[in-house]
VOPAGU-2260 file (C-alpha; in pm, 1 decimal, decimal comma):
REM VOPAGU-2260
SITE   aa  ch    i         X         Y         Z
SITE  UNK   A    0       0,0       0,0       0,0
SITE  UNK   A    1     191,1     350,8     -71,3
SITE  UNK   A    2     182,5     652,5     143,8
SITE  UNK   A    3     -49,8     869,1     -92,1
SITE  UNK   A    4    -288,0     540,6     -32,5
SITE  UNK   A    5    -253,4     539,0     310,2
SITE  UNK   A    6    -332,8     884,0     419,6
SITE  UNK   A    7    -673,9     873,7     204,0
SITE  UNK   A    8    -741,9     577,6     435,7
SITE  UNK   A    9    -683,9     778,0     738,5
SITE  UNK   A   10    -888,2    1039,4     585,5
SITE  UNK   A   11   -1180,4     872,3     521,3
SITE  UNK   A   12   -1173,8     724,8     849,0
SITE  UNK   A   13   -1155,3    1042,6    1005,2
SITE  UNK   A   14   -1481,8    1126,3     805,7
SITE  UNK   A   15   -1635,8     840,4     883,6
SITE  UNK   A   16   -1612,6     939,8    1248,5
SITE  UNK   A   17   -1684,4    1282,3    1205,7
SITE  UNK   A   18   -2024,7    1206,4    1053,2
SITE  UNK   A   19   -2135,5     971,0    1301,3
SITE  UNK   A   20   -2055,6    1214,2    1590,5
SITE  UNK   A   21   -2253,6    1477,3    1334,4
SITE  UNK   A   22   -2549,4    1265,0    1343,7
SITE  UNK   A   23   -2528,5    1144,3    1680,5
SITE  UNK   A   24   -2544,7    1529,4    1812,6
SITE  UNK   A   25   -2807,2    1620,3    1597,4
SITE  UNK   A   26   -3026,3    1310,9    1695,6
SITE  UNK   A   27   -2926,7    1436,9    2102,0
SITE  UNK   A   28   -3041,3    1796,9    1964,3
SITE  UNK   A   29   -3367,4    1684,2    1823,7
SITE  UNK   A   30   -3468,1    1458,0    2126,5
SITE  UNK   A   31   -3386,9    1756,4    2368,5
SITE  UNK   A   32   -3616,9    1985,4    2201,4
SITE  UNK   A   33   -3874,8    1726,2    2172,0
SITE  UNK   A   34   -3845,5    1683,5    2584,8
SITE  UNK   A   35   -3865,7    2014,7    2619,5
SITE  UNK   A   36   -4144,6    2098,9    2408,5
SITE  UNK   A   37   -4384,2    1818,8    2606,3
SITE  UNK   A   38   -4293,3    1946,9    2961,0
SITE  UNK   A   39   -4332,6    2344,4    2882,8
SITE  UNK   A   40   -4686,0    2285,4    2699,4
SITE  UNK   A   41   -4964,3    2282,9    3003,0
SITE  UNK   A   42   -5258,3    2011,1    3022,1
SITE  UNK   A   43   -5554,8    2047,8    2850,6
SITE  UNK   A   44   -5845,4    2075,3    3019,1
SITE  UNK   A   45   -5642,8    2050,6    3342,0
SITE  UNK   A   46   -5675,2    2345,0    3563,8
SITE  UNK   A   47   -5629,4    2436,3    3885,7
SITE  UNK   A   48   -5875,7    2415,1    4172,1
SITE  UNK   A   49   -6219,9    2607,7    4082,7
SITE  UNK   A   50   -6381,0    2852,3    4334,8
């Protein structure tokens, strides 16, 4: 294997992981504002004690 074959290995490699930690954040991101969207939003229908 020569050098110049070598370093495109170790390149694409280095992609590789790079996109996976890419997607992984973006998946973390997305299921964050998902959470946080369901706990700010109040019940329906569900209001305090009536006087």
């Amino acid at each position: 294997m020569s050098e110049g074959e070598r370093k495109d290995e170790e390149r694409s490699k280095k992609l590789v992981k790079a996109g996976v930690a890419v997607g992984i954040g973006s998946a973390a991101i997305v299921a964050a504002l998902l959470y946080a969207s369901k706990i700010k939003k109040p019940k329906k229908g569900g209001g305090g004690p009536q006087a």
